[in-house]
TORBA-674462 format. One record per residue: residue in three letters; x, y, z of N, C-alpha, C, O in turn. Coordinates in Angstrom, 1 decimal. Layout:
<atoms>
{atom 'ala', {X, Y, Z}, {X, Y, Z}, {X, Y, Z}, {X, Y, Z}}
...
</atoms>
This chain:
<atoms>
{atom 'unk', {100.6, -31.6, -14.7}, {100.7, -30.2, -15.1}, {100.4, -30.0, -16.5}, {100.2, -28.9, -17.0}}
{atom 'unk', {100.5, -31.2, -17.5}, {100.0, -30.6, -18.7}, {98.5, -30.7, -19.1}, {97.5, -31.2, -18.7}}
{atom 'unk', {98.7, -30.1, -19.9}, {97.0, -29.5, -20.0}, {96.6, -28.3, -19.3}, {95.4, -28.0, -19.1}}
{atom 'unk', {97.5, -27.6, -18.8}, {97.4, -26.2, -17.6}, {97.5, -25.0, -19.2}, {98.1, -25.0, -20.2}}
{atom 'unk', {96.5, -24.1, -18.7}, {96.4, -22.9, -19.5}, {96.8, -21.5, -18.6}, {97.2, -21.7, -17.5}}
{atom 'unk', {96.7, -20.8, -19.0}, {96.8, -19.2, -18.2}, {96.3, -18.6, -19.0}, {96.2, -18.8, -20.2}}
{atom 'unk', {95.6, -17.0, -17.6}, {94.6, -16.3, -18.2}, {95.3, -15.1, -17.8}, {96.2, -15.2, -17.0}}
{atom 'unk', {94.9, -13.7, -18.4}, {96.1, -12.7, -18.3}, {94.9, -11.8, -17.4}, {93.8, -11.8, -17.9}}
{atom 'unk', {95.1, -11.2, -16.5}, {94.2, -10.1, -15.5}, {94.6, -8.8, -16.0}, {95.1, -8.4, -15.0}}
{atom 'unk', {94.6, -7.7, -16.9}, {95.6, -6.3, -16.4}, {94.4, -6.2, -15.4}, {93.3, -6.7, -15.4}}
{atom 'unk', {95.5, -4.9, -14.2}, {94.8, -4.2, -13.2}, {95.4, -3.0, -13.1}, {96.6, -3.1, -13.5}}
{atom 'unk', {95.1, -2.0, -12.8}, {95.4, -0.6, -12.5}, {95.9, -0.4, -11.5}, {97.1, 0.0, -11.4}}
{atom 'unk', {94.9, -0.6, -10.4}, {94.8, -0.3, -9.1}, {95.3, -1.6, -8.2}, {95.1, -2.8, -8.5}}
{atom 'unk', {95.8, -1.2, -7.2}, {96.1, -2.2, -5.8}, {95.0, -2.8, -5.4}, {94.8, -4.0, -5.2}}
{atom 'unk', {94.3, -2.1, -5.3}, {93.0, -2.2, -4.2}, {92.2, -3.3, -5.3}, {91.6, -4.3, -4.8}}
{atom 'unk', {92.1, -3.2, -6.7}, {91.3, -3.7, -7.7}, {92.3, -5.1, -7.4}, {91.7, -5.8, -6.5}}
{atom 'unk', {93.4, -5.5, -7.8}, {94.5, -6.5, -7.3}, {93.8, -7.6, -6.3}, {93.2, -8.7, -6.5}}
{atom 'unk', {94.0, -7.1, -5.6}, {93.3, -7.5, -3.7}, {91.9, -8.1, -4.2}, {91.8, -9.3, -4.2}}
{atom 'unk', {91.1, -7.4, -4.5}, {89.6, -8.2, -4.6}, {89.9, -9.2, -5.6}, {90.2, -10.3, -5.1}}
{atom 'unk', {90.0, -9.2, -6.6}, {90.8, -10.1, -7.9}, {91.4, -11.2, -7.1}, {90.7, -12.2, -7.1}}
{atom 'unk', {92.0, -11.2, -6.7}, {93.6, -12.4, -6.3}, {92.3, -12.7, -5.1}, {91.9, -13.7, -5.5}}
{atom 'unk', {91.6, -12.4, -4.1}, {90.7, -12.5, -3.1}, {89.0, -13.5, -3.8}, {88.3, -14.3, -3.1}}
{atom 'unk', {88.9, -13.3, -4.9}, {87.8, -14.0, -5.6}, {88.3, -14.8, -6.1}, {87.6, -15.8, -6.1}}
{atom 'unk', {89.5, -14.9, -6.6}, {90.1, -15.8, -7.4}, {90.4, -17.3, -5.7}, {89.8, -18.4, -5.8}}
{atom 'unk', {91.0, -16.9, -4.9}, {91.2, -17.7, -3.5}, {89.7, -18.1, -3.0}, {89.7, -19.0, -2.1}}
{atom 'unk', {88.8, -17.8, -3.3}, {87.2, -17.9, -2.8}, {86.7, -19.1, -3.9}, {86.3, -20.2, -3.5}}
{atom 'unk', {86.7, -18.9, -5.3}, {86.2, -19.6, -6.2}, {87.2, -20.9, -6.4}, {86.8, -22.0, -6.8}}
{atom 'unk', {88.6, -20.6, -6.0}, {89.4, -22.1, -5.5}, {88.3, -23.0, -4.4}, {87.6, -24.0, -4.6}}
{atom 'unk', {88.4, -22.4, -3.4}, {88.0, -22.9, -2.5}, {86.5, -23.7, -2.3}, {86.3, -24.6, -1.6}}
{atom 'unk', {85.5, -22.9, -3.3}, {84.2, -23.4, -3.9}, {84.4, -24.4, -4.4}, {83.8, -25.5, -4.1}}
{atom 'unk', {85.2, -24.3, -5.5}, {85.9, -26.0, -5.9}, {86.8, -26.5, -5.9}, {87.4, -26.8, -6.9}}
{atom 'unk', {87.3, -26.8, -4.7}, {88.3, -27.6, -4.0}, {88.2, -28.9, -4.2}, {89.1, -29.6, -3.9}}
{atom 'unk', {86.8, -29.6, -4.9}, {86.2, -30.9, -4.8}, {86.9, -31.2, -5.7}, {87.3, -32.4, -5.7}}
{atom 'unk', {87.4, -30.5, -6.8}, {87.2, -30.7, -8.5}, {88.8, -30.9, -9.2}, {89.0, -31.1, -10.4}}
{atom 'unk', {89.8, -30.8, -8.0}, {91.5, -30.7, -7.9}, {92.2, -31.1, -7.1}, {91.7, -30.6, -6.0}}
{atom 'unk', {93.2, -31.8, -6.8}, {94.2, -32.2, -5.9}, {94.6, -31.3, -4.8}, {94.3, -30.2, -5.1}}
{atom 'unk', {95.1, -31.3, -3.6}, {95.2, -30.5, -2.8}, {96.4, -30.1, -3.4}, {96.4, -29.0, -3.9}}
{atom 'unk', {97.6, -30.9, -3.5}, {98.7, -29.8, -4.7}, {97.9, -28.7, -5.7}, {97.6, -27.5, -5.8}}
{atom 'unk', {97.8, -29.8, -6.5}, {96.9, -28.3, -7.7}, {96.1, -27.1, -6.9}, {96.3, -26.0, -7.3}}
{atom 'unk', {95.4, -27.4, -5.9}, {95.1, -26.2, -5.1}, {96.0, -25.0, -5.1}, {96.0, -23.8, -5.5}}
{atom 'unk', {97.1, -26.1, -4.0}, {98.6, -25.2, -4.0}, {99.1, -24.7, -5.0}, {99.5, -23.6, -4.8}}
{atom 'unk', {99.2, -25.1, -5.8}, {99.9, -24.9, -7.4}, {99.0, -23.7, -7.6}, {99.6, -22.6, -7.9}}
{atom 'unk', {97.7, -23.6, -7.6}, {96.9, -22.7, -8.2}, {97.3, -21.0, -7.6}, {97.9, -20.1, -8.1}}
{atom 'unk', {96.9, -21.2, -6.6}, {97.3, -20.3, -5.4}, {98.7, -19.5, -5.5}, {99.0, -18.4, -5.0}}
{atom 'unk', {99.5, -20.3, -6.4}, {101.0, -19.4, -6.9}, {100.1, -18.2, -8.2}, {99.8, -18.6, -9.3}}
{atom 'unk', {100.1, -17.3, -8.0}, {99.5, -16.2, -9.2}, {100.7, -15.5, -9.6}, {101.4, -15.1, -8.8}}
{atom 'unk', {100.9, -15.4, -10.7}, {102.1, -14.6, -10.6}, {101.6, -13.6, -11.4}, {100.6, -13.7, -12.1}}
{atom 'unk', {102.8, -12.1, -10.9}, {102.3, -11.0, -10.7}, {102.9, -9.7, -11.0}, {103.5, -9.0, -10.2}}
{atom 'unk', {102.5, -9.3, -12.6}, {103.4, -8.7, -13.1}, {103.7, -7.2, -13.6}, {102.8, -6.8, -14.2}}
{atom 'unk', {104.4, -6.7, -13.4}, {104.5, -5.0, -13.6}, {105.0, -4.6, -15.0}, {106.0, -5.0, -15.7}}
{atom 'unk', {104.1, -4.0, -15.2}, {104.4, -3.3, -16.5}, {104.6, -1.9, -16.6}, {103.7, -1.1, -16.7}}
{atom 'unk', {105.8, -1.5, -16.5}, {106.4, 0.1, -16.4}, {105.5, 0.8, -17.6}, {104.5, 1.3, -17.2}}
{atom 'unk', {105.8, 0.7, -18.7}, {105.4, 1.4, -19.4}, {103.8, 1.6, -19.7}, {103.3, 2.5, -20.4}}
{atom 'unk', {103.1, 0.7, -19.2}, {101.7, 1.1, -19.2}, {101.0, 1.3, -18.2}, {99.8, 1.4, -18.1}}
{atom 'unk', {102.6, 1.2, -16.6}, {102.0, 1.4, -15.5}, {100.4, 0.4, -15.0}, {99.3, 0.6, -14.4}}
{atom 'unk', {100.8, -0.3, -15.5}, {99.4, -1.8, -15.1}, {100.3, -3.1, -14.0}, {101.4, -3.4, -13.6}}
{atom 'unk', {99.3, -3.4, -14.0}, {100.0, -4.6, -13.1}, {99.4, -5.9, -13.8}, {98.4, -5.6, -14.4}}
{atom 'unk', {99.7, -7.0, -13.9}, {99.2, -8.3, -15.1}, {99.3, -9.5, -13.8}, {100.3, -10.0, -13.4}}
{atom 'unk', {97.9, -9.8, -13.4}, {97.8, -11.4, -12.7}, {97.7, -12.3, -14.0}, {97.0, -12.0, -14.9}}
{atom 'unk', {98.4, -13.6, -13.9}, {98.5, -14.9, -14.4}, {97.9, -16.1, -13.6}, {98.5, -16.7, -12.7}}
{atom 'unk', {96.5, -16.4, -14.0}, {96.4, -17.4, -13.1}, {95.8, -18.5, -14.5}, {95.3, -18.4, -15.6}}
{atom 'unk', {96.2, -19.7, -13.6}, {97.1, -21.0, -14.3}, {96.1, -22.0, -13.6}, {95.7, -21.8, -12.4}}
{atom 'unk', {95.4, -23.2, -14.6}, {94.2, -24.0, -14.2}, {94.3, -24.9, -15.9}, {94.9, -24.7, -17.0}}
{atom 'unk', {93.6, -25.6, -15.7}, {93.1, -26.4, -16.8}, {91.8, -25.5, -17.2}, {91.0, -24.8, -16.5}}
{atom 'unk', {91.8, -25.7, -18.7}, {91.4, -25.1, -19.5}, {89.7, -24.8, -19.2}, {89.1, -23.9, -19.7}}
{atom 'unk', {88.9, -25.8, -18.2}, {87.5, -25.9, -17.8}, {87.8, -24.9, -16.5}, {86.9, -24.0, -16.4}}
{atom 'unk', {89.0, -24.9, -15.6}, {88.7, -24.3, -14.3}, {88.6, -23.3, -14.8}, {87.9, -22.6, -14.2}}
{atom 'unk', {89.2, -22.6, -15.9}, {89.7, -21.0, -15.8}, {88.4, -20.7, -16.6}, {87.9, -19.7, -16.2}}
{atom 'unk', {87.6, -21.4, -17.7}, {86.3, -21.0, -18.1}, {85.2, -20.8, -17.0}, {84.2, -20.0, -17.2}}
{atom 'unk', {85.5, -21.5, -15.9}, {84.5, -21.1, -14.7}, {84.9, -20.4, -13.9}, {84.1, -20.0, -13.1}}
{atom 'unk', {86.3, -19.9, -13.8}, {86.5, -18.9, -13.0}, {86.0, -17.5, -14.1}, {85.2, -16.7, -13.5}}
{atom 'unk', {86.3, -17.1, -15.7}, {86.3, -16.9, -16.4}, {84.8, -16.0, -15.8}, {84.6, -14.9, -15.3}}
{atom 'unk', {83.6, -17.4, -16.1}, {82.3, -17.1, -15.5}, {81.7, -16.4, -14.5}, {81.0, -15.3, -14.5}}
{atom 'unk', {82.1, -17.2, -13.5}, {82.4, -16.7, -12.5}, {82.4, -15.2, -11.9}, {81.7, -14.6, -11.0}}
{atom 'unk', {83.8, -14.6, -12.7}, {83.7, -13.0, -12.8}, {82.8, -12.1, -13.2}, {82.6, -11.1, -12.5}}
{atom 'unk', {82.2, -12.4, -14.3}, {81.9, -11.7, -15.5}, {80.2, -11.9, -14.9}, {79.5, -10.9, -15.1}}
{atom 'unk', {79.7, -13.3, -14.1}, {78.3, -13.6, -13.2}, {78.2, -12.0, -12.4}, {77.4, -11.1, -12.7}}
{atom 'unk', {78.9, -12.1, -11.8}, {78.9, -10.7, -10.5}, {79.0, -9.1, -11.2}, {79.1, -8.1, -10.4}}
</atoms>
């Protein structure tokens, strides 16, 4: 687990959430080759955060420092 980074998501909306945490589960699965089936599992934990005062919601998703630049990509491709 060391060498694990985290990337901060804000979201507004539920619905925005759902596709997010939904591509994030898709682009695991694209490279499944490239991580342990734990780390898989491990990844798959997002944690998921409320923020009252700005009324946002904050995904945390947790990878080594290369997966989250390709998920990073990934997003930003589409």
């Amino acid at each position: 687990m060391s060498g694990e980074k985290a990337i901060s998501v804000p979201v507004r909306e539920i619905t925005h959430m759902k596709v997010i945490l939904a591509t994030w589960y898709s682009f695991l699965r694209d490279h499944a080759d490239e991580f342990s089936r734990e780390e898989f599992t491990r990844y798959l934990k997002t944690p998921v955060i409320y923020d009252l005062e700005k009324d946002e919601i904050e995904l945390l998703f947790t990878g080594s420092d290369e997966l989250l630049k390709k998920f990073r990509d990934h997003i930003f491709q589409e």
